[in-house]
C-alpha positions, 0 to 999 in steps of 0.5 A, a space after each residue: 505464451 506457454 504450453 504449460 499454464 499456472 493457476 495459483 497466487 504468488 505473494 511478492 515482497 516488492 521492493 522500493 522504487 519501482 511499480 507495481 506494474 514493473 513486479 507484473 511484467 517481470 512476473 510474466 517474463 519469469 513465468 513465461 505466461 501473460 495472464 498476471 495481475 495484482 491484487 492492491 496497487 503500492 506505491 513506487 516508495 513502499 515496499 512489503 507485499 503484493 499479491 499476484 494472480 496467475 491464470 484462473 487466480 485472475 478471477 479472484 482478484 476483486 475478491 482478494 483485493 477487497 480485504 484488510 491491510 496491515 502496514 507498517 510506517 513512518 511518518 515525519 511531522 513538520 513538513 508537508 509534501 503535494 503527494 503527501 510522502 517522501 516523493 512529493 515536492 515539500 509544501 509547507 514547513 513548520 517548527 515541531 513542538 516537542 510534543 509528549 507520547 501521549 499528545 502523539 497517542 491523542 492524534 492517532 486516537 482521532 483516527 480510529 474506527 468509522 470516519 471518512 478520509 479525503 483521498 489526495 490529489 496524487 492518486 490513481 483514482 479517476 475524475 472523468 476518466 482521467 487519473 488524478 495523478 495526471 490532473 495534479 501533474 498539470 497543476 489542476 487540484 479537483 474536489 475529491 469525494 471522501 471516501 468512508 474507512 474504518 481503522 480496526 488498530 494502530 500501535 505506535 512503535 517509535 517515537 524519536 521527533 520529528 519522527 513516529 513509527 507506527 503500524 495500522 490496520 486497515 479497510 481496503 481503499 485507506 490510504 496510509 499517506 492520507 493517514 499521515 498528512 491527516 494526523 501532522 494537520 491534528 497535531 498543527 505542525 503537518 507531515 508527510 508519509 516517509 516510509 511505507 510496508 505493507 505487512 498483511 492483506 486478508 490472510 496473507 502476509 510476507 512469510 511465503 512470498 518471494 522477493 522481487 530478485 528471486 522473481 527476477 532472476 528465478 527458474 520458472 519451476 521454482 517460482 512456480 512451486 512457491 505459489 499458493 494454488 486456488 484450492 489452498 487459497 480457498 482453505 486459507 480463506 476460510 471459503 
């Protein structure tokens, strides 16, 4: 497409409602180049970021996706959903104790470290090549392997019933919906994922990434000149 190829990564700070795929194709339009992936898949409600991979970038990306995330979240307890966050179709409901910060803190505390987290239905992980998220729209629900996690920290940030603020940190796989429908099902009353942002991947964060209208909208030397190049990622990283 272009007679003048970028390697190099672009840290984005995709915004809501849109898909991970949607930042790509702009990405591409923008930078006038097809070869463009993404590191980590977010949903089309959470925000925060996306790293990209440009040109030669490209072969990094299993590398840069198998590193820990940070997100920050809310979840909001009395009512379950079928995708376990604010997108999905309300399940079930129920009264919301009026519980202390220290029974909220002991929920939490019970996902901590090691354990094994059942990935929801509503995922793009594939049972006989074909996305959950298809089956799940047919109204088929299959069993799903659990999936081994680790929870490296946790702050609760807000508590203001029926919603808690919260931010983790996390191994590569974990799904924070999950994380919220699991802790409303310790408490007894559910929850669900109302908002999501993810702060930190590896050793990347937001500071240098650029928002999906700059993207959009952006020059392509400009754009090109906020990207990290494969030698600054590898300094980054430590490598």
């Amino acid at each position: 497409m272009s007679s003048n190829p970028i390697d190099g990564v672009l840290l984005v700070d995709k915004g809501q409602d849109m898909t991970s795929h949607d930042v790509v194709a702009v990405a591409r339009r923008t930078l006038n180049m097809k070869k463009i992936g993404h590191c980590g898949t977010l949903d089309p409600m959470a925000t925060g970021l996306l790293i990209l991979v440009v040109g030669r970038a490209t072969k990094i990306s299993d590398l840069l996706m198998s590193e820990d995330k940070e997100y920050t979240g809310t979840l909001e307890l009395g009512k379950t959903t079928n995708t376990q966050d604010a997108e999905g179709q309300v399940e079930t409901e129920a009264e919301v104790p009026a519980f202390s910060d220290e029974q909220i803190e002991a929920a939490f505390q019970k996902f901590r470290g090691d354990f094994y987290q059942t990935p929801p239905m509503v995922s793009a992980i594939k049972k006989d090549g074909v996305p959950l998220y298809k089956l799940a729209r047919q109204g088929k629900e299959v069993a799903r392997e659990p999936r081994f996690v680790h929870v490296y920290s946790h702050r609760i940030d807000r508590i203001e019933l029926p919603e808690v603020d919260f931010k983790v940190r996390c191994t590569k796989g974990f799904y924070v919906r999950t994380y919220a429908h699991d802790i409303g099902q310790e408490l007894g009353c559910g929850a669900f994922l109302k908002a999501l942002r993810r702060t930190r991947s590896g050793k990347f964060d937001l500071e240098r990434s650029v928002t999906f209208e700059e993207l959009k909208h952006g020059d392509r030397d400009d754009i090109a000149s906020k990207m990290l190049s494969l030698p600054e990622v590898s300094r980054l990283r430590g490598a």
